[in-house]
C-alpha positions as CSV (number, residue, x, y, z in Angstrom):
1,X,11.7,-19.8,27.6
2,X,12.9,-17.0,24.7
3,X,12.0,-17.7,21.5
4,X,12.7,-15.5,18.2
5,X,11.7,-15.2,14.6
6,X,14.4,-14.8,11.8
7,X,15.5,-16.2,8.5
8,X,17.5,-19.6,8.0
9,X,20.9,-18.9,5.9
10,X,18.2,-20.4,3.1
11,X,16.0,-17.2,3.8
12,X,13.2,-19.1,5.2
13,X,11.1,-17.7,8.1
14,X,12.0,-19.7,10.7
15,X,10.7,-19.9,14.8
16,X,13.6,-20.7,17.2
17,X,14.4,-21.1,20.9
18,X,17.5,-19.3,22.2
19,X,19.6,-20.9,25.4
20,X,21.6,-18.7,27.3
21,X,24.8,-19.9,25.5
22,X,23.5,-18.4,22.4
23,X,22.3,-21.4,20.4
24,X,18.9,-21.7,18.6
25,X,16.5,-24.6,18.0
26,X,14.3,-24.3,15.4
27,X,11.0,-24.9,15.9
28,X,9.9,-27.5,13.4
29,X,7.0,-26.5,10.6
30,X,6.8,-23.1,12.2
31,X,7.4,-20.0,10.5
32,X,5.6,-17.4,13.0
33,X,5.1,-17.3,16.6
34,X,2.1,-16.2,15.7
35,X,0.7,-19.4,14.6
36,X,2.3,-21.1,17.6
37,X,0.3,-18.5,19.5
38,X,-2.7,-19.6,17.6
39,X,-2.3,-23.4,18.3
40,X,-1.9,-23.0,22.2
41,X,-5.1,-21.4,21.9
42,X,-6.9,-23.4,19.8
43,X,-5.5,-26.7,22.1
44,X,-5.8,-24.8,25.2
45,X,-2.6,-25.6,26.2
46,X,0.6,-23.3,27.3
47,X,2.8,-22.2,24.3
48,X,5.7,-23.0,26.2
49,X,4.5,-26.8,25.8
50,X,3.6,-26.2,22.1
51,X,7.3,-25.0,21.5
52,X,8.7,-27.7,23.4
53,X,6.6,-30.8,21.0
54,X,8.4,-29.4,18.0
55,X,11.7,-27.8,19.1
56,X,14.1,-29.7,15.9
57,X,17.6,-30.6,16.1
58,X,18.4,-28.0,13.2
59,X,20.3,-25.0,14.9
60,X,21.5,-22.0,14.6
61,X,24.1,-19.2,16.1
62,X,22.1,-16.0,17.9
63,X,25.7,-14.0,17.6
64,X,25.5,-15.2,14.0
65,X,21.9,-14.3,13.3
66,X,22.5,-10.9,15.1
67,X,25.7,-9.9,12.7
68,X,24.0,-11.3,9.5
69,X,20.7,-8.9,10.4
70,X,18.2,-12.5,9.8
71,X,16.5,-11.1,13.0
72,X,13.2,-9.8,13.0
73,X,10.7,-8.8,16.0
74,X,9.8,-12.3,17.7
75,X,6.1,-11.8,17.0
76,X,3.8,-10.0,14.6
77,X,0.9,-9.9,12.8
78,X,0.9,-11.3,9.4
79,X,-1.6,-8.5,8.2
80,X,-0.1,-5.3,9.9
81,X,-3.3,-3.4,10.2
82,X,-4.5,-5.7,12.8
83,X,-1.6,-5.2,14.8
84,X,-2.4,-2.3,17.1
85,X,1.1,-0.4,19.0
86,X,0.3,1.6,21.7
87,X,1.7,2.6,25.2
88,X,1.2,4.0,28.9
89,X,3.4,6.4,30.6
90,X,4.5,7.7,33.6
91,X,4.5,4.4,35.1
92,X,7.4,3.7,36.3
93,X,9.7,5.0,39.8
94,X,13.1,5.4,38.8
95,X,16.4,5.7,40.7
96,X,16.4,5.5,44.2
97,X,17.8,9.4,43.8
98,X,15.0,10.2,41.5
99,X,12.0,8.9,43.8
100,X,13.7,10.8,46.5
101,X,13.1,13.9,44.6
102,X,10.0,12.9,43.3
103,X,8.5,12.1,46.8
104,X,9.6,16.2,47.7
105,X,8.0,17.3,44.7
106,X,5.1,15.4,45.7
107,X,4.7,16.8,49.3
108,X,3.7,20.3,47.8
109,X,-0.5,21.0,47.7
110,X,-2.3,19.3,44.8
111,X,-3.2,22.2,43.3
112,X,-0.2,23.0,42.6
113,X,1.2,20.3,40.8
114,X,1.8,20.3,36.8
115,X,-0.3,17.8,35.0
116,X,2.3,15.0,34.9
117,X,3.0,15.0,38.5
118,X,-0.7,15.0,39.2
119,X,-0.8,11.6,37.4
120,X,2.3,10.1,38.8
121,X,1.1,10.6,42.2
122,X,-2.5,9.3,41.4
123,X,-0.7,6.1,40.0
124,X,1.6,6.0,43.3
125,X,-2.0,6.5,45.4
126,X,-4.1,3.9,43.5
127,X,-1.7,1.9,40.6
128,X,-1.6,-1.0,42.3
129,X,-5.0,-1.8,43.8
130,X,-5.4,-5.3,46.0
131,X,-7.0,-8.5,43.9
132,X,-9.8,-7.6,41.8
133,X,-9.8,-4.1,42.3
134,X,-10.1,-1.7,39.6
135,X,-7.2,0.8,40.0
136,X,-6.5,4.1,38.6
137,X,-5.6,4.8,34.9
138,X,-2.2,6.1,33.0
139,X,-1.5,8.1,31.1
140,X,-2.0,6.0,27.4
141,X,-1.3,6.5,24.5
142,X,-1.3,5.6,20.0
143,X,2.2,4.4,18.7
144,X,0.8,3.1,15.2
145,X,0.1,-0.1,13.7
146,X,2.0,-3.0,12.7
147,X,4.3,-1.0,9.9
148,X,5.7,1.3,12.5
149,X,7.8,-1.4,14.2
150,X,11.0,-2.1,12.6
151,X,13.3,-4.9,13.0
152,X,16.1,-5.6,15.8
153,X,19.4,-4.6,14.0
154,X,17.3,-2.5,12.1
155,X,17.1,1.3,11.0
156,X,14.8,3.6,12.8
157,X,13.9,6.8,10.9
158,X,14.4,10.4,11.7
159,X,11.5,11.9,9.4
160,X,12.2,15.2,8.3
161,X,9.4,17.0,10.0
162,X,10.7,15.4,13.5
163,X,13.1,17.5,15.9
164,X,14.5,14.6,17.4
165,X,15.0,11.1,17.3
166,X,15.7,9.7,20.9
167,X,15.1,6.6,22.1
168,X,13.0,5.4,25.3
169,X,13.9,2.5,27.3
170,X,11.1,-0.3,28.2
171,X,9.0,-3.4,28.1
172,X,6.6,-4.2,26.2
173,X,3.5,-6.8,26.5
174,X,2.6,-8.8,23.3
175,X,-1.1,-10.2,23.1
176,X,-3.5,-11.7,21.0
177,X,-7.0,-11.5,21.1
178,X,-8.6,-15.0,20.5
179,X,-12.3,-16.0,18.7
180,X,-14.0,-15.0,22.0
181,X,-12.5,-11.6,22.5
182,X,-10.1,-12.9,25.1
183,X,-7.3,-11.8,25.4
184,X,-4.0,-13.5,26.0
185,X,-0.5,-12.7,26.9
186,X,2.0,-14.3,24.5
187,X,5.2,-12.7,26.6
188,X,7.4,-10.0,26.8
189,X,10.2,-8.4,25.1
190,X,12.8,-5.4,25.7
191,X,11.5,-2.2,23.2
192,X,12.6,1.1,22.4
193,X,9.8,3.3,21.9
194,X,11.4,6.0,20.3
195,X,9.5,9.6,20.2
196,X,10.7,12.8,19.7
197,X,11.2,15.0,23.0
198,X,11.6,18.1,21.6
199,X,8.5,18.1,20.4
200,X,7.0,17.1,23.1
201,X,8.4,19.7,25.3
202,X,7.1,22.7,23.1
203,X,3.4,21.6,24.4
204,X,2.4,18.7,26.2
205,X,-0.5,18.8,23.6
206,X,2.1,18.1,21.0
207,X,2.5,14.5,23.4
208,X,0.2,12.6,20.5
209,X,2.4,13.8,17.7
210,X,5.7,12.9,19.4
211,X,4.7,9.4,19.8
212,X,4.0,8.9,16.0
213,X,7.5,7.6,15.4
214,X,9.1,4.2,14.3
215,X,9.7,1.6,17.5
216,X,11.4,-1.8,17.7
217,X,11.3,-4.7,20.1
218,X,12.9,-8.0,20.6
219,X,15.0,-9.5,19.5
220,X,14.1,-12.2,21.9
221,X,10.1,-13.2,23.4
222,X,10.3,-14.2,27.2
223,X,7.8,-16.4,27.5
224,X,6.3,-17.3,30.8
225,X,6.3,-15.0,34.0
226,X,8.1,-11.5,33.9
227,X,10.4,-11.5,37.2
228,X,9.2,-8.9,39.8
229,X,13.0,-7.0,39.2
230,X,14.4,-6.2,36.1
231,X,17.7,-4.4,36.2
232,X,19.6,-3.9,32.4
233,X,21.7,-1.3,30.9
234,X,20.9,1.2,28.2
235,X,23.8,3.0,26.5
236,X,24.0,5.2,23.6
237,X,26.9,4.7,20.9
238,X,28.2,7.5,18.9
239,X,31.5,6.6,16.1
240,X,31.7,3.4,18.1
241,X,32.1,5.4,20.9
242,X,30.2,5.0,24.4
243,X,28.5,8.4,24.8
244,X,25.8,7.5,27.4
245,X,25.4,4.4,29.3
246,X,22.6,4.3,32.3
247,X,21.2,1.4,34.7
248,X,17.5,0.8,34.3
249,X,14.8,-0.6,36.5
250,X,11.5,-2.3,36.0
251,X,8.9,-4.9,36.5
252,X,6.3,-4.3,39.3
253,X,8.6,-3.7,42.1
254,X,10.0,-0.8,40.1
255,X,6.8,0.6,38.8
256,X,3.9,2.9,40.3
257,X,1.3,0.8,38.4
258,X,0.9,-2.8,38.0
259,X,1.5,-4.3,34.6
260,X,-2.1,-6.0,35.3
261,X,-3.5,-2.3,35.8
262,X,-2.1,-1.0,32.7
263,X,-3.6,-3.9,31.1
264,X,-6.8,-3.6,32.4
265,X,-7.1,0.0,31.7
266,X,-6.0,-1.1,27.9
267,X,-8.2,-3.8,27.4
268,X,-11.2,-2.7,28.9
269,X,-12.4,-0.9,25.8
270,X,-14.2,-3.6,23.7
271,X,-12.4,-2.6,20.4
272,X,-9.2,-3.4,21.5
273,X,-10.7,-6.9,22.0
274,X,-11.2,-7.8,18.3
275,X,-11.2,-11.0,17.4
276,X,-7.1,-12.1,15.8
277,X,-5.6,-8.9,16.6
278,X,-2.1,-8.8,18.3
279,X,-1.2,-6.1,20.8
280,X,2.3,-4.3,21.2
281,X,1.6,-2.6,24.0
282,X,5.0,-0.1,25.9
283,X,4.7,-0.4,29.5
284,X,6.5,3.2,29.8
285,X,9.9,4.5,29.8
286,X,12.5,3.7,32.3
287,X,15.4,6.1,31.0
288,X,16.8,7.3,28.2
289,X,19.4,9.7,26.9
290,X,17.0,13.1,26.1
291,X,17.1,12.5,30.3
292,X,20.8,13.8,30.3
293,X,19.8,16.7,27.9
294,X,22.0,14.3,25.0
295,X,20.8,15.3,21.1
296,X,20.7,12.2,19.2
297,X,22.4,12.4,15.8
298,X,22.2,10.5,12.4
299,X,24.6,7.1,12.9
300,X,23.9,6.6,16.7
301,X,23.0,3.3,17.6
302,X,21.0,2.5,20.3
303,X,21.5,-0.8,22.6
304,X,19.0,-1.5,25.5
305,X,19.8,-5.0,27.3
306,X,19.1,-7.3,30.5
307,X,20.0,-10.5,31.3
308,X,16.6,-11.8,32.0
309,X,15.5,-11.2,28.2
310,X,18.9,-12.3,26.3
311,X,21.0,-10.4,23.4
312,X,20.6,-6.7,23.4
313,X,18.4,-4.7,21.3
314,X,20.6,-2.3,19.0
315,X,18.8,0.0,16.2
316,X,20.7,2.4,14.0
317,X,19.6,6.2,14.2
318,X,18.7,6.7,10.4
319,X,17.7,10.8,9.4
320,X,16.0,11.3,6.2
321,X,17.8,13.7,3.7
322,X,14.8,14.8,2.1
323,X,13.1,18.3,3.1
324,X,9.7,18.5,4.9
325,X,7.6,18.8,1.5
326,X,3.8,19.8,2.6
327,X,1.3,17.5,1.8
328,X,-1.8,18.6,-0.9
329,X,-5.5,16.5,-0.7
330,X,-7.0,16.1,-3.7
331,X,-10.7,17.2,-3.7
332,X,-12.7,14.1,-5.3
């Protein structure tokens, strides 16, 4: 099941289920997923079946939403600061080309490995451990809260103190943490993270900063089990022109860690168990343009798709005019 969140032609938040010929049910008396999210819980029963009770014979056109901009990310949390964005990296094993040269690169001594290979190999060695095993960490880190996501269809922002805007292409997990600090795994969706490689290049201390950039996700939830293969296309389009286009890969048969590891090794702290929060967590990149040694510009829109998860998510590159003005503190 995919479901969405966008606004009627009346303006109203409205829940909806997409089919694969692009037509939307609404959900009746819903206006988040979040409260659907809320009332599986609190009836212990699968959203999925929730949905299904109230899907309405009032519909709606995806293509039309889409081109009209009533499409928003398919679940959030109604008081952004308890909706926490974060990510893991390195994760993930590439093209059959690049693990080729990665497993050359990873015969060499130990010692001599930078820090980022170091990790990718522990993750190869121990990021998928057997049943209840506890197996080895990511690489993790802070994206923001709940106003750094912006809508599908949406602007994301070049501030002026960033050196580039380019996008990264991935999954992310969407949770909530119920009244007993368990926590529960609404579905998935297709994400940009967006960061700023440049940056991050200068100093791999300077990784924190580069992540504190907008992100979007959506447009459509999959709800119900993430297949084990995930193939899509990511592309980048400059003056309507196709500058970059690239295969991706992932789920866990394309991935040095488990999506259950990378959750585990979230979760496990007891603060990001609190009680109502939602989760956007990245599950780390699969490609992106920086990886062909592409600059973004102002105007290019990105587009990351796969069959398994619907219409394509498309953000515009927006830079900010103004100039990098420092900031003062007041004393008190």
């Amino acid at each position: 099941m995919r479901v969405i969140q966008y606004r009627g032609l009346d303006g109203a938040r409205r829940v909806g289920t997409v089919s694969d010929d692009g037509n939307v049910n609404t959900i009746r008396g819903a206006t988040t997923s979040y409260e659907l999210a809320l009332e599986a819980i609190k009836k212990k029963l699968p959203i999925e079946q929730v949905i299904q009770n109230r899907v309405s014979d009032e519909k709606d056109n995806m293509g039309k939403i889409i081109s009209d901009k009533r499409i928003h990310v398919p679940l959030h949390h109604p008081d952004p600061y308890h909706q926490l964005i974060t990510g893991t990296g390195l994760s993930h094993l590439g093209s059959a080309s690049a693990r080729n040269s990665m497993h050359e690169k990873l015969s060499d001594d130990e010692s001599a490995m930078t820090d980022s290979m170091k990790m990718f190999k522990w993750g190869l060695d121990g990021g998928k451990p057997h049943e209840a095993a506890i197996g080895t960490q990511a690489e993790w880190f802070y994206k923001g809260d709940g106003d750094w996501a912006v809508d599908p269809e949406a602007r994301l922002l070049w501030p002026a103190y960033a050196l580039d805007g380019g996008e990264e292409v991935e999954l992310v997990g969407i949770y909530i943490v119920d009244e007993e600090s368990c926590v529960w795994r609404v579905g998935y969706a297709l994400a940009n993270e967006y960061s700023d490689h440049i940056m991050e290049k200068q100093n791999y201390l300077y990784l924190a900063h580069s992540k504190l950039r907008h992100c979007s996700y959506g447009p459509e939830l999959l709800i119900g089990e993430l297949p084990e293969d995930i193939k899509g296309t990511a592309r980048l389009i400059r003056s309507n022109n196709v500058i970059w286009e690239e295969n991706w890969l992932s789920g866990n048969k394309n991935m040095s860690h488990s999506i259950e590891n990378l959750e585990h090794h979230h979760f496990k702290y007891p603060e990001f168990r609190r009680k109502g929060d939602v989760h956007i967590h990245f599950f780390g990149a699969a490609t992106g343009s920086f990886t062909k040694n592409i600059e973004s510009q102002d105007g290019d829109i990105f587009e990351i798709e796969s069959k398994s998860f619907g219409h394509p998510l498309r953000n515009t590159l927006s830079k900010i005019k103004s100039e990098d003005k420092k900031i003062k503190v007041k004393p008190l």
